[in-house]
py3Dmol code that shows the C-alpha trace and the ligand (Angstrom):
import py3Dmol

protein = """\
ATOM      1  CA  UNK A   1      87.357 145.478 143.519  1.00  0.00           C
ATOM      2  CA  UNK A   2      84.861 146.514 146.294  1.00  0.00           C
ATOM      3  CA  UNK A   3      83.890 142.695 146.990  1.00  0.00           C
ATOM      4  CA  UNK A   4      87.795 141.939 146.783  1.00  0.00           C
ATOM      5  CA  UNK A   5      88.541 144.349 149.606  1.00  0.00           C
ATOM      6  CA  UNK A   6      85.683 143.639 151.974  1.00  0.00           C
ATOM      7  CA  UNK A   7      86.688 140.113 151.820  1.00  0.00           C
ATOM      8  CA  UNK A   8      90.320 141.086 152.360  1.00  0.00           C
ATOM      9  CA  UNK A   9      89.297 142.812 155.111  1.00  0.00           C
ATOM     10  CA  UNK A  10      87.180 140.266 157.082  1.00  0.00           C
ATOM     11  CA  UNK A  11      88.875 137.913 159.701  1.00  0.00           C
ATOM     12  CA  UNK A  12      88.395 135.158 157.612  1.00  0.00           C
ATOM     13  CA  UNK A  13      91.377 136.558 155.083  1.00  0.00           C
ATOM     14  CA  UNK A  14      93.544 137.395 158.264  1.00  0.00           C
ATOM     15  CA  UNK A  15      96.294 134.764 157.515  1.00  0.00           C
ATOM     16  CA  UNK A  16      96.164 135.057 153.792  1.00  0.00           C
ATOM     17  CA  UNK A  17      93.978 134.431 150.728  1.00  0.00           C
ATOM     18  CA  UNK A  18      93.832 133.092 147.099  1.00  0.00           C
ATOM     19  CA  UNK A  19      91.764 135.689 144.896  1.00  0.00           C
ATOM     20  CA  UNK A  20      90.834 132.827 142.129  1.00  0.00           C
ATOM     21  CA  UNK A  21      90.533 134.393 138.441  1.00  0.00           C
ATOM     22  CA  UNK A  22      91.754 137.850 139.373  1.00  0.00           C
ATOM     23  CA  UNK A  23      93.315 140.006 137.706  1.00  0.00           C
ATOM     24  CA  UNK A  24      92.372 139.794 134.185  1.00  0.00           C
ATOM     25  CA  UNK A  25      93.463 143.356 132.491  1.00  0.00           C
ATOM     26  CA  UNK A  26      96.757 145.688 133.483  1.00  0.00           C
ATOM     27  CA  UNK A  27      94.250 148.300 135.312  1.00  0.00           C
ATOM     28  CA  UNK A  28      92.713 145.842 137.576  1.00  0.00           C
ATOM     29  CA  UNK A  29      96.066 144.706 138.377  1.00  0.00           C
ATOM     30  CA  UNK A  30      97.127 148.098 139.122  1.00  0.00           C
ATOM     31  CA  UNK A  31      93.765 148.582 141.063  1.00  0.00           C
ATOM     32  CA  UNK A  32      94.527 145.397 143.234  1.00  0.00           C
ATOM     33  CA  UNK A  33      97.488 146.917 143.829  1.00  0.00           C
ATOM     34  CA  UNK A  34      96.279 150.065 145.251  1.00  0.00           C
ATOM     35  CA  UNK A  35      93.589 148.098 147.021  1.00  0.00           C
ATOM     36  CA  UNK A  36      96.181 145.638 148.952  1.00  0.00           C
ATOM     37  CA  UNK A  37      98.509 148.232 149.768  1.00  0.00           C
ATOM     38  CA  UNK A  38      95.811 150.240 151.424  1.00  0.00           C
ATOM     39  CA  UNK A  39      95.006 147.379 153.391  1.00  0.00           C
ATOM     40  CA  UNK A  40      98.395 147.156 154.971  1.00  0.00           C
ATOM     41  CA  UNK A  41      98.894 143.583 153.058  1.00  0.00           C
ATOM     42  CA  UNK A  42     101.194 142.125 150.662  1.00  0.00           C
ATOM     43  CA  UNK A  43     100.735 140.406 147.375  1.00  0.00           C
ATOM     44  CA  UNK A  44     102.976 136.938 147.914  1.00  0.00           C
ATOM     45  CA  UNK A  45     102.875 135.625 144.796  1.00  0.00           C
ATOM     46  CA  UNK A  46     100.870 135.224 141.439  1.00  0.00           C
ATOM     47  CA  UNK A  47     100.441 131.648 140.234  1.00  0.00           C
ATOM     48  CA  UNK A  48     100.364 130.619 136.770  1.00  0.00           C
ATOM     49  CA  UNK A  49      98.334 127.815 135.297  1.00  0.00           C
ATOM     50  CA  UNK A  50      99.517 126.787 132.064  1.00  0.00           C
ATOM     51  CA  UNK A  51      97.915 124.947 130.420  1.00  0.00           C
ATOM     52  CA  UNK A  52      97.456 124.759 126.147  1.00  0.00           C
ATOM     53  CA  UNK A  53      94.948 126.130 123.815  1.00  0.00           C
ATOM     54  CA  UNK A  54      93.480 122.652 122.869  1.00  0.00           C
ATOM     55  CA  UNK A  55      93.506 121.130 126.511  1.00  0.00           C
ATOM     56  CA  UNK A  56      91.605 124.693 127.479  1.00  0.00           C
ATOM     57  CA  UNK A  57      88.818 123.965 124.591  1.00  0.00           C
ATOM     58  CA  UNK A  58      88.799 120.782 125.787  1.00  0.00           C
ATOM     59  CA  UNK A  59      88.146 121.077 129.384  1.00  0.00           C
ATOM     60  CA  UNK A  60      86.002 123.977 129.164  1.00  0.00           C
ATOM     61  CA  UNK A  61      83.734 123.045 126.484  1.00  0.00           C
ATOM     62  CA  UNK A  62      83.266 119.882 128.466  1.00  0.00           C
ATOM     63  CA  UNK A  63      81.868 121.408 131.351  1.00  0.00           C
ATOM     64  CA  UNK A  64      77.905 121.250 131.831  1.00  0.00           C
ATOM     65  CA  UNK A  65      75.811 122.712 134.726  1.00  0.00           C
ATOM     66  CA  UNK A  66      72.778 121.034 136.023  1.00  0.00           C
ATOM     67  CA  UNK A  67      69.881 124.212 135.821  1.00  0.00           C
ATOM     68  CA  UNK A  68      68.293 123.371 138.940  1.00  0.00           C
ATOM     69  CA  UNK A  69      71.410 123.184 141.720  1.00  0.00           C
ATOM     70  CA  UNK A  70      73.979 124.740 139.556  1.00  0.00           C
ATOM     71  CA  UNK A  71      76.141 121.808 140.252  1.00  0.00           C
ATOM     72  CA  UNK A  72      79.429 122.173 137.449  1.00  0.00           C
ATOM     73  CA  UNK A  73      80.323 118.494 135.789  1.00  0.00           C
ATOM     74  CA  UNK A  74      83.087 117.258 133.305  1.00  0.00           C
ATOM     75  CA  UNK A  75      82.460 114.778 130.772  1.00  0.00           C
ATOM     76  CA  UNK A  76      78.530 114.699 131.339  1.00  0.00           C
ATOM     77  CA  UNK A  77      76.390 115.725 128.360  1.00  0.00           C
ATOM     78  CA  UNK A  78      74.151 118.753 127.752  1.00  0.00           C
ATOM     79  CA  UNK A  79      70.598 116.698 128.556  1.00  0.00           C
ATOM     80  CA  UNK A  80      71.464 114.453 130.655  1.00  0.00           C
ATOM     81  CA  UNK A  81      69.369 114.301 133.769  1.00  0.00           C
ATOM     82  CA  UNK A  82      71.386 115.812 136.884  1.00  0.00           C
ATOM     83  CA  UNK A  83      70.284 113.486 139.684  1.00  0.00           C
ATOM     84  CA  UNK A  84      69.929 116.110 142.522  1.00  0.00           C
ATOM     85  CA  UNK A  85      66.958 116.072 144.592  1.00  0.00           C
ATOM     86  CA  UNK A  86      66.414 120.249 144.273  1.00  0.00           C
ATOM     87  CA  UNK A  87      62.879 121.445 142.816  1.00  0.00           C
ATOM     88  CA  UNK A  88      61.728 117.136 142.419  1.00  0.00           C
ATOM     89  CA  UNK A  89      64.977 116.229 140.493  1.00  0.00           C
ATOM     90  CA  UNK A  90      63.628 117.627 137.465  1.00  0.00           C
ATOM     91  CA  UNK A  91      67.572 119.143 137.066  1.00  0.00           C
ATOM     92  CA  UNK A  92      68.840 118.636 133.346  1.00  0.00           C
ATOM     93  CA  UNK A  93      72.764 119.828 132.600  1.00  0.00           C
ATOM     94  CA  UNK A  94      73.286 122.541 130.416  1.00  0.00           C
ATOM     95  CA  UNK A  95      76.106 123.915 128.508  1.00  0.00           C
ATOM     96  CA  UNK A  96      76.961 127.470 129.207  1.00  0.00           C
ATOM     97  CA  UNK A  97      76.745 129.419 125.809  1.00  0.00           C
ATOM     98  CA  UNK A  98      80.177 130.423 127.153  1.00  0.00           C
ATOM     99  CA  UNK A  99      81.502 127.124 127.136  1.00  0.00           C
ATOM    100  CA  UNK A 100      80.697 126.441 123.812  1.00  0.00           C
ATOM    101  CA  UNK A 101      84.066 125.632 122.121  1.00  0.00           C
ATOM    102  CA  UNK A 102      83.534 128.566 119.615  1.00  0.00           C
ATOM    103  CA  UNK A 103      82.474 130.965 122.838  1.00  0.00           C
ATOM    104  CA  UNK A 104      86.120 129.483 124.184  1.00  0.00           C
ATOM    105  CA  UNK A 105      88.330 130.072 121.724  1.00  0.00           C
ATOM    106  CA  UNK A 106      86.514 133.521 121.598  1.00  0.00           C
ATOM    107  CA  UNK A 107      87.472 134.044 125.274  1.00  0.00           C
ATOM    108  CA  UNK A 108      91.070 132.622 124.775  1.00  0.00           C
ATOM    109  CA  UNK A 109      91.271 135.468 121.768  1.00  0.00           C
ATOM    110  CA  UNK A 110      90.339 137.890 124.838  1.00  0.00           C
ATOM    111  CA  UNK A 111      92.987 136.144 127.303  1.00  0.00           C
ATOM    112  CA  UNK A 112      95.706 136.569 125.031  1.00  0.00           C
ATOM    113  CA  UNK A 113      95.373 140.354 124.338  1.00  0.00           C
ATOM    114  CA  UNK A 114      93.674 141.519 127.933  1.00  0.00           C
ATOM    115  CA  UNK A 115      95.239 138.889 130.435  1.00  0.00           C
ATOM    116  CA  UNK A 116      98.176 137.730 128.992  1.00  0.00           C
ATOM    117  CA  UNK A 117     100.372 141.065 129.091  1.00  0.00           C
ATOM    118  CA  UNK A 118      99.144 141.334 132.950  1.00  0.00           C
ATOM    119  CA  UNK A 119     101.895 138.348 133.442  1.00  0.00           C
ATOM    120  CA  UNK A 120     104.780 140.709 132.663  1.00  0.00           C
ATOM    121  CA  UNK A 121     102.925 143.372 134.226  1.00  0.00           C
ATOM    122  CA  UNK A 122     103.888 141.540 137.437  1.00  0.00           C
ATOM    123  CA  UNK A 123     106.951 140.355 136.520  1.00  0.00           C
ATOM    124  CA  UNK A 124     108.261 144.086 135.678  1.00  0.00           C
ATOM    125  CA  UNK A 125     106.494 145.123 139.151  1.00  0.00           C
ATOM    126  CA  UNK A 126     108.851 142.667 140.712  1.00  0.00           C
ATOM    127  CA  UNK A 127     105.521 140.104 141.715  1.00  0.00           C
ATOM    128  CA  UNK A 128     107.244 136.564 142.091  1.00  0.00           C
ATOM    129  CA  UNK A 129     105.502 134.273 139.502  1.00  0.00           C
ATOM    130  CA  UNK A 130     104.826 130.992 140.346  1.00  0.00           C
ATOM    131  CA  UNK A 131     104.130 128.962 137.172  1.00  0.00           C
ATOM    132  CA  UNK A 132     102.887 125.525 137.033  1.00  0.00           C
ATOM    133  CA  UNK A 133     102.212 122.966 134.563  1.00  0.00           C
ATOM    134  CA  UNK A 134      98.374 122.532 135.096  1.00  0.00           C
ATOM    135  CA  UNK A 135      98.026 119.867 132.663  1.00  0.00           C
ATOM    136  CA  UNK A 136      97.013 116.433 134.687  1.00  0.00           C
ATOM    137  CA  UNK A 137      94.791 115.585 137.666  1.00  0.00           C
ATOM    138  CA  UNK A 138      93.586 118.156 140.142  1.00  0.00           C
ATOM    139  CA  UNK A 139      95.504 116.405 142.728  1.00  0.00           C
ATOM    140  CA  UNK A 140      98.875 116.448 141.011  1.00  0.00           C
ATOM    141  CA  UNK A 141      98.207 120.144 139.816  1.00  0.00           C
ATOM    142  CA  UNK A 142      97.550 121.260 143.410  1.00  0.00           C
ATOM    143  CA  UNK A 143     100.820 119.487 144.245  1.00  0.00           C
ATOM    144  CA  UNK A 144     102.664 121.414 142.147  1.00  0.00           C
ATOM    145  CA  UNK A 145     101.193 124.715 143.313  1.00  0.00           C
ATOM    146  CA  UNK A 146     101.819 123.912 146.453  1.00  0.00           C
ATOM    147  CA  UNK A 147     104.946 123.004 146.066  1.00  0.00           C
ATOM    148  CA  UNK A 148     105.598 126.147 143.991  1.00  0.00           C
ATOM    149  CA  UNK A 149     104.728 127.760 146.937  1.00  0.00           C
ATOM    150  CA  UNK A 150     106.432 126.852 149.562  1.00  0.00           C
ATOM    151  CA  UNK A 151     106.585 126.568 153.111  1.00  0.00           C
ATOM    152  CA  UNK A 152     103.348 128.570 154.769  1.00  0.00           C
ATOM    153  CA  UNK A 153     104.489 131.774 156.174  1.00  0.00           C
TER     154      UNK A 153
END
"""
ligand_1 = """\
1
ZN
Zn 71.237 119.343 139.912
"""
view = py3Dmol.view(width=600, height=400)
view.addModel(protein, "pdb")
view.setStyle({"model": 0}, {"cartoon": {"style": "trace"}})
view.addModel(ligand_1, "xyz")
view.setStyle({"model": 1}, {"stick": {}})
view.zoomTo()
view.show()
């Protein structure tokens, strides 16, 4: 909450910002809140990217990290030589013991009783939700959370 409100706070967040994987429980949601209000700001919307269960395996347990730049991929395998230049291109991708699809389905278990209820949390708080079928490319998604949106204020 700390980082959240220093970065709030800088210039940088003076026309707005997108806090990315935040809130994930009811009392950080009510802690945001606080936080925001303090600030003199204004929560304009929470956006909702639904996508299913098995595309959310899917996309996570396909994710690998190269150890040596930290560089995220999709659809490269765990061992596969990275092909950045850091420490003599000795990177290798990884999979994230998080990522694992058995760590995933673990962490959907935790979305469904922690995050999940935050969603009419806002809704009952009168937050306007933005949902958005995230299922497709990045570009189309982004579309359609723009477009969800609306005009820039
Ligand atoms: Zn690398």
């Amino acid at each position: 909450m700390g980082i959240m409100k220093d970065a709030l706070a800088s210039p940088d967040a003076a026309n707005g910002a997108i806090l990315d994987g935040v809130v994930r429980t009811i009392p950080q949601a009510e802690g945001l809140t606080t936080m925001i209000e303090s600030l003199g700001r204004e929560l304009d919307a929470v956006l909702l990217f639904d996508v299913d269960t098995e595309e959310l395996v899917r996309r996570l347990s396909g994710r690998t990290t190269c150890g040596q730049c930290q560089r995220p991929f999709f659809g490269r395998e765990p061992g596969e030589p990275c092909g950045c230049t850091e420490n003599n291109g000795v990177g290798v991708l990884t999979r994230r013991r998080d990522d694992e699809p058995e760590a995933v389905r673990k962490r959907l278990e935790v979305y469904a009783a922690q995050t999940e209820p935050v969603i009419d949390w806002y809704r009952r708080n009168g937050a306007r939700i933005v949902a958005i079928n995230a299922i497709g490319s990045l570009d189309e998604v982004e579309a359609r959370a723009l477009a969800g949106l609306g005009p820039s204020r």
